[in-house]
VOGU-3710 file (C-alpha; in Angstrom, 3 decimals, decimal comma):
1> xxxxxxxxxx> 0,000/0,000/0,000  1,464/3,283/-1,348  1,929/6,389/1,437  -1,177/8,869/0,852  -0,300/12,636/0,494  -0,199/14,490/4,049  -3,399/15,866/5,041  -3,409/19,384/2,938  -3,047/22,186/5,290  -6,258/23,838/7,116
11> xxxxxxxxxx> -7,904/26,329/5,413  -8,433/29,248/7,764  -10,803/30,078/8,038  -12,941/26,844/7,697  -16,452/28,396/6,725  -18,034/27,126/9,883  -15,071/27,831/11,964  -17,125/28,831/15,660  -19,755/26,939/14,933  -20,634/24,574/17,833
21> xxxxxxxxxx> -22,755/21,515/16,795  -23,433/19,001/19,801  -24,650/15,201/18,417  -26,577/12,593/19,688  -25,941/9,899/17,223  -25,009/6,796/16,411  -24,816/4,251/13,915  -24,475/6,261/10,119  -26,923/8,701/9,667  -26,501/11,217/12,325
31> xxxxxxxxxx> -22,752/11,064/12,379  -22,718/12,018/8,834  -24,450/14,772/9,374  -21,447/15,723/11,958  -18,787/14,768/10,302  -20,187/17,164/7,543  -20,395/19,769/9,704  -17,323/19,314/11,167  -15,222/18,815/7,962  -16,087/22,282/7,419
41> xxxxxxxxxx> -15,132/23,647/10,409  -17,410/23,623/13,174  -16,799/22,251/16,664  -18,484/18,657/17,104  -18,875/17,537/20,177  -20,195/13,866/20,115  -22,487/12,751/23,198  -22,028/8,906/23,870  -23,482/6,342/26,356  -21,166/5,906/28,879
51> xxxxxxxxxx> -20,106/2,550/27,127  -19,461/4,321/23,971  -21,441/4,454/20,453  -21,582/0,609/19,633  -19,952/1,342/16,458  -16,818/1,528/17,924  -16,721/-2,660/18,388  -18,779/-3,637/15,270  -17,311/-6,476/13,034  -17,121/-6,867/9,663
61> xxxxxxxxxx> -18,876/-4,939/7,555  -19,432/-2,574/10,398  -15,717/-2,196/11,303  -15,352/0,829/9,234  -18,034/2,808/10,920  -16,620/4,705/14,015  -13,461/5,872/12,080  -15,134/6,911/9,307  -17,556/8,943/9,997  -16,535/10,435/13,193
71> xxxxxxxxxx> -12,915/12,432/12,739  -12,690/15,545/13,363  -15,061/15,050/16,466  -14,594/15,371/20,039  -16,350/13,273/22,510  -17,754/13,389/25,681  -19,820/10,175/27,297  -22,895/10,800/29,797  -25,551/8,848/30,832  -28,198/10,224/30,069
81> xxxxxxxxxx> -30,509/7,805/32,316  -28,719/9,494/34,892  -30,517/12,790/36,143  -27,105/14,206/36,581  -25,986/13,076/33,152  -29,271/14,253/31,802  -28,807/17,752/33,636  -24,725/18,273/31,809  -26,710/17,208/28,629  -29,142/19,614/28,737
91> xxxxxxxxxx> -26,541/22,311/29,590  -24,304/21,204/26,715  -26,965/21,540/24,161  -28,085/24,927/25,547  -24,647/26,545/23,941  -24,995/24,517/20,513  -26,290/26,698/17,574  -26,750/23,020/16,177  -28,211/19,987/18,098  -28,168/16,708/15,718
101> xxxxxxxxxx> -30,031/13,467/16,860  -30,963/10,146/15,092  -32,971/8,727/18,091  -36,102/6,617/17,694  -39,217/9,808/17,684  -39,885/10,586/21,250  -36,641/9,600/22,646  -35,255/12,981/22,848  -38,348/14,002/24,765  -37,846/12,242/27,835
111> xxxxxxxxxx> -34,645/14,117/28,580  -35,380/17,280/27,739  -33,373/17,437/24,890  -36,309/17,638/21,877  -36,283/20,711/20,163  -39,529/22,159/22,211  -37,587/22,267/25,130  -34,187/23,302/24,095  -35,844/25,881/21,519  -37,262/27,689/24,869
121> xxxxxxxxxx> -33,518/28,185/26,254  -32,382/29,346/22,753  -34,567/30,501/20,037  -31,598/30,686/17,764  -31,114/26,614/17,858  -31,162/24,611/14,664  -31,920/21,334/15,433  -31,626/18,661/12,986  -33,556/15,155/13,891  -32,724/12,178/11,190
131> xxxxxxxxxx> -35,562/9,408/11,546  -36,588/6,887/9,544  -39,569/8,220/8,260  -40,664/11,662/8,213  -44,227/12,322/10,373  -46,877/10,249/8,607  -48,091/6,651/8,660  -44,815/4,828/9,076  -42,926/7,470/11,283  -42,944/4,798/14,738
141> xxxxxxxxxx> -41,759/1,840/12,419  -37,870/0,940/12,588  -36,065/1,249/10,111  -32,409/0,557/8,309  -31,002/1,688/5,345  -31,441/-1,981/3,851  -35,298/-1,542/5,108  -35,892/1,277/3,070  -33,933/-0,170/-0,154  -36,549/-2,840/-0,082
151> xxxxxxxxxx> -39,633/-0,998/0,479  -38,254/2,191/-1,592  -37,806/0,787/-4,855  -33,971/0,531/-4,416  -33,314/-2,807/-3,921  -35,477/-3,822/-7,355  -33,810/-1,323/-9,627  -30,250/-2,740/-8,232  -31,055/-6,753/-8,627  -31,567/-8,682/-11,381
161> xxxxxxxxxx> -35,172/-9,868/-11,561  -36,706/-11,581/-9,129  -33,916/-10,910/-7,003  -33,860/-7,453/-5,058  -30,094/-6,197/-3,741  -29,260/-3,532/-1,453  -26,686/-1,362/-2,803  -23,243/-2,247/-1,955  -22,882/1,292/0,624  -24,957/2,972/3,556
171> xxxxxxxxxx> -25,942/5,173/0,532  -29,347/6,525/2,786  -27,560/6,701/5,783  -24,973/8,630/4,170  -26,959/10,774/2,176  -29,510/11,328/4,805  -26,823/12,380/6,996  -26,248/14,903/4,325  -29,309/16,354/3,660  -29,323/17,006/7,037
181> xxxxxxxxxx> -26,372/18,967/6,622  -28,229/20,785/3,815  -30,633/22,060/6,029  -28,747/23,135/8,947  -26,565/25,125/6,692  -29,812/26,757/5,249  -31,373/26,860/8,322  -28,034/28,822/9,703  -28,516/31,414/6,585  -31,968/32,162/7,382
191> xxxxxxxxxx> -31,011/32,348/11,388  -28,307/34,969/9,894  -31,520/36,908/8,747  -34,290/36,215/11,340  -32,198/35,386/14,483  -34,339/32,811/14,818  -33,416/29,000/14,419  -35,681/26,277/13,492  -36,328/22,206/13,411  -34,468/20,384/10,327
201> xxxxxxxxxx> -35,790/16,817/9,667  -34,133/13,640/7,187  -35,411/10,623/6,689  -34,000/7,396/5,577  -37,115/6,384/3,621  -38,106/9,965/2,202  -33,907/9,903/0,845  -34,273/6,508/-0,677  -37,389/7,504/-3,009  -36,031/10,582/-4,117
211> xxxxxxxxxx> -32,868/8,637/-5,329  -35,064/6,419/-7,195  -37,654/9,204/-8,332  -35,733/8,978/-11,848  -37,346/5,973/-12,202  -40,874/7,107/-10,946  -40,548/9,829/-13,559  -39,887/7,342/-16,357  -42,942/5,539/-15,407  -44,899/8,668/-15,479
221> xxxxxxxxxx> -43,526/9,840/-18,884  -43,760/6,509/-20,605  -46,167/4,349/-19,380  -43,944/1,272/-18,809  -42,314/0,668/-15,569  -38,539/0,926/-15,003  -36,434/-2,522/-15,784  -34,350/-4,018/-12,933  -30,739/-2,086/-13,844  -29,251/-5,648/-14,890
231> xxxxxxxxxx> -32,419/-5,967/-17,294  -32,873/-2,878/-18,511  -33,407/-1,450/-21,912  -29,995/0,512/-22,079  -30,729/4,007/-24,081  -27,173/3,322/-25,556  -25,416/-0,028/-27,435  -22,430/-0,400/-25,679  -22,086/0,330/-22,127  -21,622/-3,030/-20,713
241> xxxxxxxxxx> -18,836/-4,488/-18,678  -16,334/-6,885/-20,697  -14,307/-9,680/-19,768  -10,913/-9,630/-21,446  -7,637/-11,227/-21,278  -6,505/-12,762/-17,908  -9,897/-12,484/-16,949  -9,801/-9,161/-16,197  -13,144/-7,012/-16,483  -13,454/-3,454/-17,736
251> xxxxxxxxxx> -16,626/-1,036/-18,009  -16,615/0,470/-21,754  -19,257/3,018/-23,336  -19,973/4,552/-26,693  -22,792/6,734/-25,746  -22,617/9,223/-28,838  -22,262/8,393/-32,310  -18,967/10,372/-32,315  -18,072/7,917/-29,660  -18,972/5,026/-31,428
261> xxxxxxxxxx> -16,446/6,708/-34,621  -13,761/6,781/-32,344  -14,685/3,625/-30,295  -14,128/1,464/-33,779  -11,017/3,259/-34,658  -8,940/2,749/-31,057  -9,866/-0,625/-31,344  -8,851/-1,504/-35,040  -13,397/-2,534/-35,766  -13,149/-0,715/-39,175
271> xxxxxxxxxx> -15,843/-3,255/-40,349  -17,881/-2,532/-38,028  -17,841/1,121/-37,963  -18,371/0,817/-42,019  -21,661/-1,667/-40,888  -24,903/0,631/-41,972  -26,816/-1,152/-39,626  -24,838/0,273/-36,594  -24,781/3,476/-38,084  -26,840/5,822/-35,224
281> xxxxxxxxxx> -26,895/4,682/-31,664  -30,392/3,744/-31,869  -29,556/1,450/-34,790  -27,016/-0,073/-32,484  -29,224/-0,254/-29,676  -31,630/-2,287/-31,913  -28,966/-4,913/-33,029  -27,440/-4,987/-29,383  -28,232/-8,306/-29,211  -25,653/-9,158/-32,417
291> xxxxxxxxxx> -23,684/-6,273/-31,624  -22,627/-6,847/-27,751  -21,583/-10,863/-28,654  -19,154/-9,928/-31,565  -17,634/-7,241/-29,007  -16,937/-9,717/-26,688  -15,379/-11,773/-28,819  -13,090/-9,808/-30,423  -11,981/-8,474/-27,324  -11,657/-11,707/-24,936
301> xxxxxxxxxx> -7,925/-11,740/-25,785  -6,967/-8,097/-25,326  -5,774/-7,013/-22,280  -7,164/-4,124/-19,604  -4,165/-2,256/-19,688  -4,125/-2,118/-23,461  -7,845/-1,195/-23,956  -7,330/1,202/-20,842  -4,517/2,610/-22,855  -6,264/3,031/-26,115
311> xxxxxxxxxx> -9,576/4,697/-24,941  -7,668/7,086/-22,765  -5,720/8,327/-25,687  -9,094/8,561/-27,454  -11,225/10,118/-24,576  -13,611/7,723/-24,554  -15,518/6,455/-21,176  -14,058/3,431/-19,766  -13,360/2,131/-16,139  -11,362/-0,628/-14,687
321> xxxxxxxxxx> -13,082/-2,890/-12,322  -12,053/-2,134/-8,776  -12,509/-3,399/-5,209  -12,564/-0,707/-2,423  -9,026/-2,247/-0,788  -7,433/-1,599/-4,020  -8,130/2,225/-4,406  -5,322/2,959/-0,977  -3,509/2,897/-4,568  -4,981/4,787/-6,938
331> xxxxxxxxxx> -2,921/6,801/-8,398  -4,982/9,682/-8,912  -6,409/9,590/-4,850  -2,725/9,870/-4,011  -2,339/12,634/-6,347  -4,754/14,978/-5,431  -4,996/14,444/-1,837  -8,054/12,057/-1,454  -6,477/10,148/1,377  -5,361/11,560/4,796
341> xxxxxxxxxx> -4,130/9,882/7,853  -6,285/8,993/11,084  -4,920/7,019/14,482  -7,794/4,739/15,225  -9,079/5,182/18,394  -11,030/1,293/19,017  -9,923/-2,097/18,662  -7,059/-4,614/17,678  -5,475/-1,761/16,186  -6,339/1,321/18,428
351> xxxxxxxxxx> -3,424/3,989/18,234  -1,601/2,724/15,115  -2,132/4,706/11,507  -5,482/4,406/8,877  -6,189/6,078/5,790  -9,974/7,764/4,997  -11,248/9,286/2,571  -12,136/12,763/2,515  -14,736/14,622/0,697  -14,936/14,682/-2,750
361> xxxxxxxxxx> -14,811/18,679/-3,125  -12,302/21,286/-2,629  -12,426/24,754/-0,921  -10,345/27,462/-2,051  -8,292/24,416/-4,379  -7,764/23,039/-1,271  -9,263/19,640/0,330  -11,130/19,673/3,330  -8,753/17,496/5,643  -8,389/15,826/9,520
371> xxxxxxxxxx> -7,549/17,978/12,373  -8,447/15,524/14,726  -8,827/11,562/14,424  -12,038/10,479/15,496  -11,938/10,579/19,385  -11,617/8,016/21,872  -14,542/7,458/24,337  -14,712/10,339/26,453  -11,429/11,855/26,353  -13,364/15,416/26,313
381> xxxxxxxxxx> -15,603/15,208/28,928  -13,017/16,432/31,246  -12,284/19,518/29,369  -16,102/20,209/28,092  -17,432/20,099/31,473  -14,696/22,681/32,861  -15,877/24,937/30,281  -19,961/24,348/31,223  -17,880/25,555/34,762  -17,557/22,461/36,523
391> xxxxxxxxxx> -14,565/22,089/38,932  -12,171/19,499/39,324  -14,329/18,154/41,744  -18,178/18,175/40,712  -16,145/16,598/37,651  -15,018/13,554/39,799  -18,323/13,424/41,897  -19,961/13,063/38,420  -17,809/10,470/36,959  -17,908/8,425/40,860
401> xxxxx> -22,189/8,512/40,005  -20,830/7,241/36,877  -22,991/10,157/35,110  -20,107/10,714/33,005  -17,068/8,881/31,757
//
């Protein structure tokens, strides 16, 4: 595995640089919204159980949870069963402009910490809630990103037929963790005018539908409901994934008739490109079933490298077939500072060296990047309670209730 780039240098200052956002979250979805947040800036202090967010101990395809989507985070455990805990909550959240929670609905309520109550103490809150399902019918049922897949359309446009798949991320935890984001930043513009804050809520389910409202809209348009992705009725003749020499796969398109000029002439298919009946793409879409089998057979015994090489030269659209381990090397992550350094803070291999990824946009041509690993359980509750104006020792009678850690 290559050495990533150093973490680019802070921009200063970060746009939400005095921001304070305190989050009760766990799992994906609220953290995201954090992490967001933070990323750009803002202070993010995490509230955990006393026994820490269970992400921190989750195996396999949980393992990358914690780290991930919790850097730049500090953390400070209470128990909020604990009237004391529940009392430093309350007076934590009271100097947030932004309160984040992911809680089951009503949770919130029973400490004090719902927006109704903490919206009395400070008018100019913005409170983001992520749920499952916005108010309505479904709003007390559980629910998981794979839930909402299945019941939002998600899973069916991913699978072949008769066979619904989740996608292979948290892709509504994620994103609803962003669209939270979304609307605390707009809700923090419009404080900026009114003074006043407000209630943001994401959903899990409401997310999942608008990503598959393309297909909704084809429906609507058309008349004939949207294929299965694997079975679909591509609007273009070649923009399939090929197996080649080795066994090697790569992704290849020709989605323009241009494309298709230049797609016959990298690859030495003079015939074909001379062919009147592939001479539009809708031609070619029509004789895909000819089309896609002589493709494949004149290009079983070419190498990925080669065809990667030809089509780059050419401009065309074409991707190499990669598993998420093998992109710690990719040379153009390494290049442009997609990777940065965190210590992990849980586990077998607490302490030593990770790489994440960071997000995908740059500020000022510079990458947003880690100014602090994501935090070990409770190693700011010391420090966070001193400045609520705790002393040393209401600090230690505190953590001897065990009402913080």
């Amino acid at each position: 595995m290559r050495q990533a780039n150093p973490a680019p240098p802070d921009i200063r200052p970060l746009p939400l640089t005095g921001l304070r956002v305190v989050e009760f979250t766990h799992m994906v979805m609220g953290p995201t919204c954090g992490m967001v947040l933070a990323d750009m800036g803002a202070e993010v202090i995490k509230v955990e159980p006393i026994d820490g967010d269970r992400t921190r101990h989750l195996l396999g395809a949980g393992a990358g949870f914690f780290p991930m989507f919790n850097r730049n985070k500090k953390s400070i455990a209470i128990d909020l069963h604990s009237p004391a805990g529940a009392d430093v909550a309350r007076q934590l959240a009271a100097t947030a402009d932004v309160v984040a929670e992911n809680f089951k609905p009503g949770t919130m309520a029973k400490y004090g910490l719902d927006y109704a109550a903490l919206s009395k103490v400070n008018e100019r809150l913005i409170y983001v809630s992520h749920k499952g399902f916005l108010p309505g019918p479904y709003e007390h049922r559980t629910a998981l990103d794979e839930v909402v897949q299945m019941m939002g359309g998600l899973a069916y446009m991913t699978g072949r037929p008769g066979d619904p798949l989740r996608a292979g991320s948290s892709v509504n935890d994620i994103m609803g963790g962003m669209f939270g984001a979304i609307g605390a930043l707009g809700a923090l513009i419009q404080r900026g005018i009114t003074g006043r804050g407000q209630e943001v809520q994401s959903a899990l389910f409401e997310n999942n539908v608008f990503l598959v409202g393309q297909h909704m809209l084809q429906y609507a348009i058309t008349g004939q409901p949207a294929a299965p992705m694997p079975a679909r009725i591509s609007p273009w003749a070649v923009y399939d994934v090929f197996t080649v020499k080795d066994g090697e796969q790569i992704f290849l398109a020709a989605v323009s008739d241009a494309q298709w000029l230049a797609f016959c002439d990298a690859l030495g298919l003079a015939d074909l490109k001379a062919d009147p009946q592939y001479a539009s793409n809708n031609d070619r879409v029509r004789e895909r079933p000819t089309l896609i089998p002589i493709l494949r057979a004149r290009l079983a015994d070419r190498s990925a490298t080669e065809l990667t090489a030809l089509l780059e030269a050419r401009e065309l659209p074409f991707a190499p077939i990669r598993k998420p381990e093998e992109l710690f090397d990719d040379e153009h992550l390494l290049a442009t500072g997609g990777l940065a350094d965190i210590t992990l803070p849980d586990g077998a291999r607490a302490g030593q060296t990770a790489q994440t990824t960071l997000f995908p946009f740059t500020m000022d041509g510079q990458r947003l990047g880690v100014r602090l690993s994501p935090p070990t359980l409770g190693q700011d509750t010391a420090a966070l309670l001193a400045g609520l104006g705790y002393t040393e020792q209401a600090i230690e009678a505190l953590r001897t209730d065990n009402a913080v850690r």
